[in-house]
C-alpha positions as CSV (number, residue, x, y, z in Angstrom):
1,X,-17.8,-3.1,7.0
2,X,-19.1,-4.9,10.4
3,X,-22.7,-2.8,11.3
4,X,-23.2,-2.2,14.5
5,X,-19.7,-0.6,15.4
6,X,-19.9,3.2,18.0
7,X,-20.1,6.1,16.2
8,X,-16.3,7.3,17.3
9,X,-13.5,4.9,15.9
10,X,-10.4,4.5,18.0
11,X,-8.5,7.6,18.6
12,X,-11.5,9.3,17.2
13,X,-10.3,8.1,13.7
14,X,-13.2,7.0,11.7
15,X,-16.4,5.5,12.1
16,X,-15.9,1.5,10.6
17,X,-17.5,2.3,7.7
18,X,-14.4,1.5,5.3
19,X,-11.8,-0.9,6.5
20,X,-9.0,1.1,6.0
21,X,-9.4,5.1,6.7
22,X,-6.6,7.4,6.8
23,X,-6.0,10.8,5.2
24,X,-8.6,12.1,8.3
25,X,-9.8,15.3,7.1
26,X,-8.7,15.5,3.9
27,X,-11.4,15.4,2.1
28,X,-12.9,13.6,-1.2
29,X,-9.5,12.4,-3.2
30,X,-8.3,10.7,-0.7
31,X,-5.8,8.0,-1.5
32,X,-5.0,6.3,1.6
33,X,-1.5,6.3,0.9
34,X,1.0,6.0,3.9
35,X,4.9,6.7,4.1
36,X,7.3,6.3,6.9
37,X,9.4,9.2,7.6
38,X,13.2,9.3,9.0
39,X,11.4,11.2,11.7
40,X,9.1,8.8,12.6
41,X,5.8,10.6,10.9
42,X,3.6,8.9,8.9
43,X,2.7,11.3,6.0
44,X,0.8,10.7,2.5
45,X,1.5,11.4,-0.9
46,X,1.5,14.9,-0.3
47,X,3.8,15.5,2.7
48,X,0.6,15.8,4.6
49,X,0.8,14.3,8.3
50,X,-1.8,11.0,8.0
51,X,-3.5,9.4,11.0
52,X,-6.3,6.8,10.3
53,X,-7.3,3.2,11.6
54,X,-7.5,-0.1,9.7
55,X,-10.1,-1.8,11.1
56,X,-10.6,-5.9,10.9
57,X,-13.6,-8.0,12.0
58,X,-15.3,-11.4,11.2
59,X,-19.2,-11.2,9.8
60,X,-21.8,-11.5,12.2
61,X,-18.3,-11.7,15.6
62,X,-18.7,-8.0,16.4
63,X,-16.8,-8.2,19.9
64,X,-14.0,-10.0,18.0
65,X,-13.4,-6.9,16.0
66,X,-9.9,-6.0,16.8
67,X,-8.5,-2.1,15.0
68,X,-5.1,-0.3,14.9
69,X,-4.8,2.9,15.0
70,X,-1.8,5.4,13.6
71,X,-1.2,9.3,14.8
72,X,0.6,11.3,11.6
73,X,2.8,13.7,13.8
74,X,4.3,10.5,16.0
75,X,3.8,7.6,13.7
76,X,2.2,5.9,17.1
77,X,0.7,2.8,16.6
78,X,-2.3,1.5,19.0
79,X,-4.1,-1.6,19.6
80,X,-8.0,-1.8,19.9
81,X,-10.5,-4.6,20.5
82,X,-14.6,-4.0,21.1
83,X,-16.0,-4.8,23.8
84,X,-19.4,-4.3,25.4
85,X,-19.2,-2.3,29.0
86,X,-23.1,-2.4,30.3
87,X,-23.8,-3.0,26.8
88,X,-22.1,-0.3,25.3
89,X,-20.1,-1.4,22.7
90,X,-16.3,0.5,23.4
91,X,-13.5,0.2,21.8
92,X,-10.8,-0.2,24.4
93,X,-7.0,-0.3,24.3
94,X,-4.8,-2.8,24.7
């Protein structure tokens, strides 16, 4: 993935080392695997509630890095883009 990205993903989901991380906290065997419930969740293979962030970025653009993040219980969806504030890079909503 892009180096150079904070520590904290969006949401506190990740770090941007993979593109795509879900399954937050479950462990080695992760699959990465999301479903849509009637209920509006977004649970894995498992029933398990799964909240992650896909993140996408062009080599060497790091404040073109855009991510999305997903909360398991609600299935809510969020925008992010980097950007630097006093040149700390920040991944801010939008």
């Amino acid at each position: 993935m892009q180096a150079g990205f904070p520590a904290t993903g969006p949401d506190n989901f990740g770090t941007g080392i993979v593109n795509i991380d879900f399954d937050q906290g479950m462990g080695l065997g992760s699959q990465n695997y999301i479903m849509f419930m009637p209920d509006g969740s977004s649970q894995d293979t498992l029933g398990n509630f799964n909240s992650g962030v896909i993140y996408m970025s062009r080599t060497g653009d790091i404040y073109n890095s855009r991510a999305v993040s997903l909360f398991g219980t609600t299935g809510r969806v969020r925008g992010w883009r980097l950007n630097s504030n006093s040149g700390v890079k920040t991944w801010v909503q939008q």
